[in-house]
N, C-alpha and C positions, 0 to 999 in steps of 0.2 A: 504494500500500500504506500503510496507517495505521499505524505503527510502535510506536503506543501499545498497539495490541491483544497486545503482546512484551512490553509491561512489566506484571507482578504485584504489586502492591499487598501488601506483610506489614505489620499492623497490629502494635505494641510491637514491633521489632525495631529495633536492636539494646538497648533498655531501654525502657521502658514513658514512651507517649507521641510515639514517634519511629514516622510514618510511612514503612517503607523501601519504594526502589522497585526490584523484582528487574530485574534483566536478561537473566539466565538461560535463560527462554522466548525473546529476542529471540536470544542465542547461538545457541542450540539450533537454529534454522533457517535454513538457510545462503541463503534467498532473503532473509530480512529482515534479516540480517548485511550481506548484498552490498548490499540497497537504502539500509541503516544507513550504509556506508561511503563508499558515493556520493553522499550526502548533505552528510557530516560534508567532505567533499573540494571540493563548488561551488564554496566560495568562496576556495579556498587557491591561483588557477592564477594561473602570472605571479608571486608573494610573493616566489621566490629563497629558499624555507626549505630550512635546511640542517640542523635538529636538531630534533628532535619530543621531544618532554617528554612520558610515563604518567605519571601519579601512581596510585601505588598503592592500590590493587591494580586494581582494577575499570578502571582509564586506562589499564592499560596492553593490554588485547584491543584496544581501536581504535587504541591509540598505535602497537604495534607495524605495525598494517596501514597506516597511514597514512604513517609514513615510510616503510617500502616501497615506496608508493603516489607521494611525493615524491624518490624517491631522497636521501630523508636518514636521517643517523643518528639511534638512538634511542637517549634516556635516562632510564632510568629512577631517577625521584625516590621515596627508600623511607621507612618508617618507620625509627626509632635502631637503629643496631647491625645492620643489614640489610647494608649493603654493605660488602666488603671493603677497600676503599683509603680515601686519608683524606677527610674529608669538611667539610663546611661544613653548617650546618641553621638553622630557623627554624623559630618555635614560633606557632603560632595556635590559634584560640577553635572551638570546632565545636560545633554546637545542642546537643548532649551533653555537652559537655565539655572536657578541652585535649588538646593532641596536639605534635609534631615532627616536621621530614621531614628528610630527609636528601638531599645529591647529592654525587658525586667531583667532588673539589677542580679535576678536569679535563676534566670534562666537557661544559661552554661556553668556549668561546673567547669572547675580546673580537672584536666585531663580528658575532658567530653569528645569522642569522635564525631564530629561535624558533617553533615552533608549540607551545603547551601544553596539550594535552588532559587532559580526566579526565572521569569519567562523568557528575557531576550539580553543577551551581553551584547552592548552597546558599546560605547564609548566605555564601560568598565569602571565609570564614576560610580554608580549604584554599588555594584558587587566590592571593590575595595572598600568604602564604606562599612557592608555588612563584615570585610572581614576584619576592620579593625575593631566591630565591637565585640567580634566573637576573642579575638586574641586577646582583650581589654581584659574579660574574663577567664584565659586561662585554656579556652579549648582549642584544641586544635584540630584543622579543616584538612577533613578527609579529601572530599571533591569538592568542587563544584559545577554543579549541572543547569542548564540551559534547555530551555525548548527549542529557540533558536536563537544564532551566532549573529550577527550584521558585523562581518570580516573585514570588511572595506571600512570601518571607525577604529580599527583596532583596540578593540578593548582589551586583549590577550596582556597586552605589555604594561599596563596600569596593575598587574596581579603577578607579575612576577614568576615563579616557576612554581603556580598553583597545580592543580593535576585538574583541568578543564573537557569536561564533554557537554559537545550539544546535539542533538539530535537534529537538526537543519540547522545549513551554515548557506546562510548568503553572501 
């Protein structure tokens, strides 16, 4: 199954200039969801991960299925003022503009096996972000995985010599 035929192309979205790419249509049908998620999982067997990292919002439809999938817990990393206990954050650059996330103060343990998912490695502002607050804490990042890549922004080289899969790379 070609899983790209699930992703929709919206031209100026979210502000003019930003090509976004839906994933909606791949939701939407639960054979390319399953194939999506078996995908995003080849390479995770044998890691010993204990904590799966959404990044919001759109990370967290595979995030949540994926620890399920690992019997680990999940946590979800949000934008400011989203979560209710205390938090810790980190602020990055995003092709648009700037942004914050957010995670509970306790949500990694020291010595945590890490899986960090979110839907699209961009420019790679996002994903460094989550992992400086996973490291802030102590754990350390097993993978991280991607729905899809956008190759041509280079996000790979903001993350250093992470251990990176996406399952579509444009």
């Amino acid at each position: 199954m070609n899983l790209e035929n699930y992703i929709r192309d919206i031209q100026d979205f979210p502000k003019q200039g930003i090509g976004f790419k839906d994933i909606t249509p791949l939701l939407s049908n639960p054979e390319a969801t399953s194939v999506c998620l078996e995908l995003l999982a080849t390479t995770l067997a044998d890691k010993n991960i204990n904590k799966v990292i959404g990044v919001e919002s759109r990370g967290f439809f595979f995030g949540i299925l994926l620890a399920q999938k690992l019997n680990a817990g999940f946590v979800p990393v949000r934008k400011p003022k989203k979560l209710p206990f205390e938090t810790i954050s980190a602020s990055y650059e995003l092709e648009y503009g700037t942004d914050t996330l957010e995670m509970h103060i306790d949500a990694i343990q020291k010595g945590d096996k890490v899986l960090i998912h979110d839907d699209v490695l961009a420019t790679g502002g996002t994903a460094k972000a989550v992992c400086e607050l996973v490291e802030q804490l102590g754990g350390e990042i097993v993978q991280m995985n991607f729905l899809m890549e956008l190759s041509f922004l280079n996000g790979r080289e903001k993350l250093g010599n992470k251990d990176i899969f996406a399952a579509i790379t444009y």
